[in-house]
MARLOTI-187670 format. One record per residue (C-alpha): residue in one letter; z, y, x. Coordinates in pm, 1 decimal, always signed. Each point is the difference from the previous one (the first is absolute). Example, Ala and Ser with C-alpha at 12.3 -4.5 7.8 and 13.67 -1.06 7.14 Angstrom:
BEGIN
<drenkol = A | pz = +780.0 | py = -450.0 | px = +1230.0> .
<drenkol = S | pz = -66.0 | py = +344.0 | px = +137.0> .
% end
This chain:
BEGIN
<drenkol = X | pz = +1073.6 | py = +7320.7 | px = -16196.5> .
<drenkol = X | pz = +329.0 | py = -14.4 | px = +136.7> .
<drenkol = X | pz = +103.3 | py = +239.3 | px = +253.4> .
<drenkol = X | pz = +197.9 | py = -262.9 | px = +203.1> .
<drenkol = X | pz = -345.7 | py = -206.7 | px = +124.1> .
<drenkol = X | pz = -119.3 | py = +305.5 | px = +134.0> .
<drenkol = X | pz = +287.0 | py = +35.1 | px = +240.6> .
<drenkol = X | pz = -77.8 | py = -140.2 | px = +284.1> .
<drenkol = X | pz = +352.6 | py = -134.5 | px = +162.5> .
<drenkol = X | pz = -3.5 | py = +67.4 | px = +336.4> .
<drenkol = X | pz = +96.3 | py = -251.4 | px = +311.4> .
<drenkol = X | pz = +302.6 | py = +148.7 | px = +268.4> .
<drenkol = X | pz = -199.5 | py = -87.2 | px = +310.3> .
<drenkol = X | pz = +204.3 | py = +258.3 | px = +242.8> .
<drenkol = X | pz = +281.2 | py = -170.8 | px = +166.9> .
<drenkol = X | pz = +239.7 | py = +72.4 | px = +233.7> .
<drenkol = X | pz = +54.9 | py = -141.4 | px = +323.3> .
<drenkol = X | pz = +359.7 | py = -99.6 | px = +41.3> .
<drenkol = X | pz = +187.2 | py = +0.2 | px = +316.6> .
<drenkol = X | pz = +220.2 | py = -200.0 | px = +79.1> .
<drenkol = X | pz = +307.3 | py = +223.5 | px = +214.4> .
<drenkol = X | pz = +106.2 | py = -294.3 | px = +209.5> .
<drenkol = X | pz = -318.6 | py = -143.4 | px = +100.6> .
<drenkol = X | pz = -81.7 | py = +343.0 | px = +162.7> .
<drenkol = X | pz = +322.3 | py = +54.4 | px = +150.1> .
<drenkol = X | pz = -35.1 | py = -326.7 | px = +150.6> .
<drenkol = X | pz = -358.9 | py = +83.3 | px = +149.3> .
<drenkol = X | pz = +160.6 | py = +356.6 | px = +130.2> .
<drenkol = X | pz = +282.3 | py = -198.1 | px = +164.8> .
<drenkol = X | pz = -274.1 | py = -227.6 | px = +153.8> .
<drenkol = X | pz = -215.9 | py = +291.9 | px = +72.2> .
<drenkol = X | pz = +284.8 | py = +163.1 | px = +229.0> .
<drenkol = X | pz = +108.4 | py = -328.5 | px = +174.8> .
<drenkol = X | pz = -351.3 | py = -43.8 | px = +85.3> .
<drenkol = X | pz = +18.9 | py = +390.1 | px = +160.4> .
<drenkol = X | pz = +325.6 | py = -40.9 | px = +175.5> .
<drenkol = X | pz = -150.2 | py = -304.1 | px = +178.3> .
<drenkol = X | pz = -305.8 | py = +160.4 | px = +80.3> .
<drenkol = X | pz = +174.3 | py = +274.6 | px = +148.8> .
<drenkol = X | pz = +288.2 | py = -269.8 | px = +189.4> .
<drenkol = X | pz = -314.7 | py = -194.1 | px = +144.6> .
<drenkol = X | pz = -150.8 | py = +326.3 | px = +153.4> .
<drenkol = X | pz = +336.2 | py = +153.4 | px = +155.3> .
<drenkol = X | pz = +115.1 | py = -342.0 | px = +157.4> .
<drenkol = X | pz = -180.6 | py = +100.6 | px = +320.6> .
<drenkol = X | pz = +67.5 | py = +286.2 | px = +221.8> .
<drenkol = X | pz = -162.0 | py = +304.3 | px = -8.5> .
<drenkol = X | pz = -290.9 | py = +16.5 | px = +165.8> .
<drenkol = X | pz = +37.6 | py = +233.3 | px = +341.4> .
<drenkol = X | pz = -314.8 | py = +238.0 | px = +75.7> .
<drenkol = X | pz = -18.8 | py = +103.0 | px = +346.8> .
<drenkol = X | pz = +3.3 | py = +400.8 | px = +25.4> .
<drenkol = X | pz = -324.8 | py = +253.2 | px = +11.3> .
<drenkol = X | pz = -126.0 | py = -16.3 | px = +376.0> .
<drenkol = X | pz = -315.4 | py = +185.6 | px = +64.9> .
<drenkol = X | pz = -338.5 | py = -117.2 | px = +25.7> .
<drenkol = X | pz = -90.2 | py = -159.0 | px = +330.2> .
<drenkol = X | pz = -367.4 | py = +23.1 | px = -73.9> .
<drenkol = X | pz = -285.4 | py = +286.5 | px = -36.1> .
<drenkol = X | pz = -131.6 | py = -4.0 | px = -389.9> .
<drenkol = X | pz = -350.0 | py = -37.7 | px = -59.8> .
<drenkol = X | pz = -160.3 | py = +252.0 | px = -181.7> .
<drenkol = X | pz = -347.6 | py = +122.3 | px = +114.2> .
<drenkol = X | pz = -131.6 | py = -373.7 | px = +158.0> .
<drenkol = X | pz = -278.9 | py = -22.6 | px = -353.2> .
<drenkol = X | pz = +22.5 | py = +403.6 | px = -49.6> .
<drenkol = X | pz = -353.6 | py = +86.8 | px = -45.6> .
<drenkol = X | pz = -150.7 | py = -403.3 | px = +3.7> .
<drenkol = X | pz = -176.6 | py = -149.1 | px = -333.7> .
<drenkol = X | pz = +49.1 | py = -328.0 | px = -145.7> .
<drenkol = X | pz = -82.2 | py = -232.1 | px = -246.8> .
<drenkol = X | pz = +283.1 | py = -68.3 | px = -261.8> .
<drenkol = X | pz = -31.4 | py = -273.9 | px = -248.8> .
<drenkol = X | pz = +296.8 | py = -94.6 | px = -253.5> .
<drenkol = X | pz = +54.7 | py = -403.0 | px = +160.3> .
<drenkol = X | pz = +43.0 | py = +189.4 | px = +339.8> .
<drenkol = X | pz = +341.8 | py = -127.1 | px = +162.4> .
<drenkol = X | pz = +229.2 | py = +297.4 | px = -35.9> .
<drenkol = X | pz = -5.3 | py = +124.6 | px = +373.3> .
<drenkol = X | pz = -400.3 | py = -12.4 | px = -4.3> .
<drenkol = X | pz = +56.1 | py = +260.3 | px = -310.9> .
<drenkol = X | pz = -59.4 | py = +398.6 | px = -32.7> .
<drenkol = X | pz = +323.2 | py = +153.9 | px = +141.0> .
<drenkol = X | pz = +316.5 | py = -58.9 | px = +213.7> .
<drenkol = X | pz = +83.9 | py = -378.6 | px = -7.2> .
<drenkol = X | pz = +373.9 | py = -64.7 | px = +55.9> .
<drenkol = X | pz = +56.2 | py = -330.7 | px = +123.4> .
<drenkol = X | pz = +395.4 | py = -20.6 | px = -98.1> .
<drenkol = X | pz = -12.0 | py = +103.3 | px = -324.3> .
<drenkol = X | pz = -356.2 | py = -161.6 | px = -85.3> .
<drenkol = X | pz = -132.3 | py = +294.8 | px = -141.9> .
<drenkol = X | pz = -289.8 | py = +287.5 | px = +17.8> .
<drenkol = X | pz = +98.2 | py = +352.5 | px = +21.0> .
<drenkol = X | pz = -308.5 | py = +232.8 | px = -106.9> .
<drenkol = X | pz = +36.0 | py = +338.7 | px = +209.4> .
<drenkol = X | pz = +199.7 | py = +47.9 | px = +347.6> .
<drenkol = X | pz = +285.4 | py = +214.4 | px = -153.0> .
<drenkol = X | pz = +83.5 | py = -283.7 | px = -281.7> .
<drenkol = X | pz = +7.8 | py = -260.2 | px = +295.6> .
<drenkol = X | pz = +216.1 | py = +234.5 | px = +228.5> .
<drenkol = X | pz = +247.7 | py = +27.3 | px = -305.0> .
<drenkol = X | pz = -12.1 | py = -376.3 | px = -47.8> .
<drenkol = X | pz = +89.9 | py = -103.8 | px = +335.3> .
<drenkol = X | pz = +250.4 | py = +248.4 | px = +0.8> .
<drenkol = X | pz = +132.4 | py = -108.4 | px = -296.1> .
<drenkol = X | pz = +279.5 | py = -225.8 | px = -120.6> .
<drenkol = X | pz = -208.4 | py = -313.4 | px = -163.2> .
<drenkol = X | pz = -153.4 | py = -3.1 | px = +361.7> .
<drenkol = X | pz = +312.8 | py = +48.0 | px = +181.5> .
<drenkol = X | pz = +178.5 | py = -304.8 | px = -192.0> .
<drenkol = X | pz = -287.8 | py = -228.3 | px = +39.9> .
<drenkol = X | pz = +52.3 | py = +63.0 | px = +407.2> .
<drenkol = X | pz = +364.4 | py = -101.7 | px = -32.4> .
<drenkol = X | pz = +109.6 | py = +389.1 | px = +19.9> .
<drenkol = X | pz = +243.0 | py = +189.6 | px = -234.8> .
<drenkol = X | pz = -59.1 | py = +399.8 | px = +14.3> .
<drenkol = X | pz = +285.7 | py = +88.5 | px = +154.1> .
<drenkol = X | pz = +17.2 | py = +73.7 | px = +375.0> .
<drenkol = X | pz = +241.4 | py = -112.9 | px = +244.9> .
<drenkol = X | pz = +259.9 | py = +213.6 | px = +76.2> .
<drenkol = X | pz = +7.1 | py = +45.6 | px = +371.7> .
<drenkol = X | pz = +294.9 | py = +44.1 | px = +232.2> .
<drenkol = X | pz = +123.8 | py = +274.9 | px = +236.2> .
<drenkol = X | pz = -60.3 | py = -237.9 | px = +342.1> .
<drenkol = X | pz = -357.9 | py = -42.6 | px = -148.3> .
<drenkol = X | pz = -53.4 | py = +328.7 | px = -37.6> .
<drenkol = X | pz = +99.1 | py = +121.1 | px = +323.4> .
<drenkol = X | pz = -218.6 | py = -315.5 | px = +127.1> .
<drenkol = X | pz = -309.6 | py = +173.7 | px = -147.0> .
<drenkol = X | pz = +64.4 | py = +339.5 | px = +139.9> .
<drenkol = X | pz = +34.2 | py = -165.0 | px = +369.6> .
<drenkol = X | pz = -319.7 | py = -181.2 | px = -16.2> .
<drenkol = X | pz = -188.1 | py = +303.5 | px = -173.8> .
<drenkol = X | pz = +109.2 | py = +186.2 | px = +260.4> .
<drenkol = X | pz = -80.1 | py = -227.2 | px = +312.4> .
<drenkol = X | pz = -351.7 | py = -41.3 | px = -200.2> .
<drenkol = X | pz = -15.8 | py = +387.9 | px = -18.1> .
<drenkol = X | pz = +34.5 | py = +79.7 | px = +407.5> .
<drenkol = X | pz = -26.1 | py = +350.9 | px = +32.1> .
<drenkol = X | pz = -125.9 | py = +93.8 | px = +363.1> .
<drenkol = X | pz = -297.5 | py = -249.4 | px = -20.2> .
<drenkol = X | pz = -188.6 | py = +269.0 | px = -166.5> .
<drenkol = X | pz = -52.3 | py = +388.2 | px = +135.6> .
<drenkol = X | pz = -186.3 | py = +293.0 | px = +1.6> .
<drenkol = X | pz = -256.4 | py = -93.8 | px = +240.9> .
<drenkol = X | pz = -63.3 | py = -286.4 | px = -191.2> .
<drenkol = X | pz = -97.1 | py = +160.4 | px = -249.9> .
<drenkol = X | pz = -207.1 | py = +263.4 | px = +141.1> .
<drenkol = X | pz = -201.0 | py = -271.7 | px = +170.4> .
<drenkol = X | pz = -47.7 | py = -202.5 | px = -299.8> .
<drenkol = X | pz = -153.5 | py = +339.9 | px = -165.1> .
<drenkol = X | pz = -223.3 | py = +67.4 | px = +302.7> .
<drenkol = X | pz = -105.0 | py = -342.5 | px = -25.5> .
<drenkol = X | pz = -77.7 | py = +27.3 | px = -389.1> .
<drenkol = X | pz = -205.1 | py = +293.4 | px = +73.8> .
<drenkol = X | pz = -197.6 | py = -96.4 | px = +260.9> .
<drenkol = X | pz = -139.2 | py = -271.6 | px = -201.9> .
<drenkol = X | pz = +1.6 | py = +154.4 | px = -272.2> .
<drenkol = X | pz = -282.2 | py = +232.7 | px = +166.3> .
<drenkol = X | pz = -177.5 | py = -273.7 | px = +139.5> .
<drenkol = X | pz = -63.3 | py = -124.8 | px = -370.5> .
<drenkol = X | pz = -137.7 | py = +337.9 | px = -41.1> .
<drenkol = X | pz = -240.2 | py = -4.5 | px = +302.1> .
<drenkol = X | pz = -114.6 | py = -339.0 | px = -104.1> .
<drenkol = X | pz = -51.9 | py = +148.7 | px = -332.6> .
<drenkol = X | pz = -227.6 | py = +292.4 | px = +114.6> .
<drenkol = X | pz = -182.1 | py = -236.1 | px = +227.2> .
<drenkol = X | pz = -106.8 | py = -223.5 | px = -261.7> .
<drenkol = X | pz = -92.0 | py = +316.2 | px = -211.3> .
<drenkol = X | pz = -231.9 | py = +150.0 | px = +257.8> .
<drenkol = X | pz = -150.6 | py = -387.0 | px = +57.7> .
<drenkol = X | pz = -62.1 | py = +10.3 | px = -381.0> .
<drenkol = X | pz = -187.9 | py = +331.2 | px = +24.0> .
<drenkol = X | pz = -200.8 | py = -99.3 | px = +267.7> .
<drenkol = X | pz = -125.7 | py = -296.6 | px = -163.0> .
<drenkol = X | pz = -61.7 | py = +210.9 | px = -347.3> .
<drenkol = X | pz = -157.0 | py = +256.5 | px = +205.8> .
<drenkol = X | pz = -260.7 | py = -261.5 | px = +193.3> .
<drenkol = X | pz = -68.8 | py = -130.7 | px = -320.0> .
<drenkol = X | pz = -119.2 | py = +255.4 | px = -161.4> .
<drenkol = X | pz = -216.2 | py = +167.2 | px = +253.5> .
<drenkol = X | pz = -362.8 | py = -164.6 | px = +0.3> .
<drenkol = X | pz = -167.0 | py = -184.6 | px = +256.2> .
<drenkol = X | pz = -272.5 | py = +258.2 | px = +155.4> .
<drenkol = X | pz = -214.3 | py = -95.7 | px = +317.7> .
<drenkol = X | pz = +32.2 | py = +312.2 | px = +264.4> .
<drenkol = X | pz = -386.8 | py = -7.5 | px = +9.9> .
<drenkol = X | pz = -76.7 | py = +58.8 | px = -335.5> .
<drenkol = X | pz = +296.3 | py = +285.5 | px = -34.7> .
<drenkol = X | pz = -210.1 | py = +159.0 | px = +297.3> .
<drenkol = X | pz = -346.5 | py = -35.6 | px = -134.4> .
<drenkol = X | pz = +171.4 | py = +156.5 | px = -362.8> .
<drenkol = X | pz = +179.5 | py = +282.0 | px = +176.7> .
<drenkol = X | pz = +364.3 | py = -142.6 | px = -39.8> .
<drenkol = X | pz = +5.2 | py = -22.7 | px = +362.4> .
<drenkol = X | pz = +280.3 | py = +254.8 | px = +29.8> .
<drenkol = X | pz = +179.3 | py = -8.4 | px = -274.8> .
<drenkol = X | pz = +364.5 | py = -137.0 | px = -4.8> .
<drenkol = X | pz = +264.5 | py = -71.8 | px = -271.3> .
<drenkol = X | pz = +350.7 | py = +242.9 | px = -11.6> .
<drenkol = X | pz = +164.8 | py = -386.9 | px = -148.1> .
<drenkol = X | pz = +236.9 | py = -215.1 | px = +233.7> .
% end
């Protein structure tokens, strides 16, 4: 038997891929044109301009479904859903704190047009506030009599709450009282000897 059929002569089936240095320096070259554009196309307008923080010129609603119950079910539009619906952003906030921190925050503020910096304001604007504060502020409309009156007033009905209180206690009583004491005919008390007898209650 010869040694040279039992060799089996094996096939080279691992080959190499071979790259080819210009073709992907061309497609790098291509690749950055491509980039630069992209990048030309997006800086050819100006920048855009957000208007500066200003304060919130209405109350936030927190506590209007505090304590309610409703039906949720997953095809429910979003502001028909469990939790704070925020019509700007198109999203549900789950708990008040997150939503506080969301409307606060800067996704919210840039979707209103708003960067989060505050305008800087000037001397003549300042001194403009403290003149209206203090016309708003008027010192002598408000004195010591004034305020004794308002606390005598306070007091007074404060203890006619009271007296109504008590009243409606003793009417209470009264009723309880009437209740609970049977119906017995004077004649019969006589003939049984309760004539004279009397009860210490009120």
């Amino acid at each position: 038997m010869d040694q040279s059929s039992n060799h089996v002569v094996g096939v080279d089936n691992t080959s190499r891929k071979k790259f080819d240095r210009e073709e992907i320096l061309q497609r790098a070259r291509e690749r950055d044109e491509q980039e630069a554009d992209g990048r030309k196309s997006k800086s050819k307008g100006p920048p855009m301009q957000r208007k500066p923080l200003k304060p919130r010129d209405y109350q936030v609603d927190l506590e209007s479904r505090l304590g309610k119950t409703q039906v949720v079910t997953p095809i429910a539009p979003l502001s028909q859903q469990a939790g704070y619906y925020c019509p700007v952003c198109e999203c549900v906030v789950k708990d008040s704190a997150n939503y506080l921190d969301h409307i606060n925050g800067k996704k919210h503020q840039r979707a209103l047009g708003m960067s989060m910096r505050v305008e800087r304001s000037s001397l003549e604007q300042v001194q403009q506030r403290f003149e209206s504060l203090k016309k708003r502020k008027d010192p002598g409309s408000f004195t010591v009599q004034d305020f004794d009156e308002r606390m005598l007033k306070q007091q007074q009905e404060e203890e006619e709450r009271k007296r109504l209180r008590r009243e409606k206690k003793k009417e209470k009583k009264k009723e309880k009282v009437s209740e609970e004491e049977p119906e017995i005919d004077p004649d019969v008390a006589a003939m049984m000897g309760f004539g004279g007898f009397k009860t210490s209650k009120k």
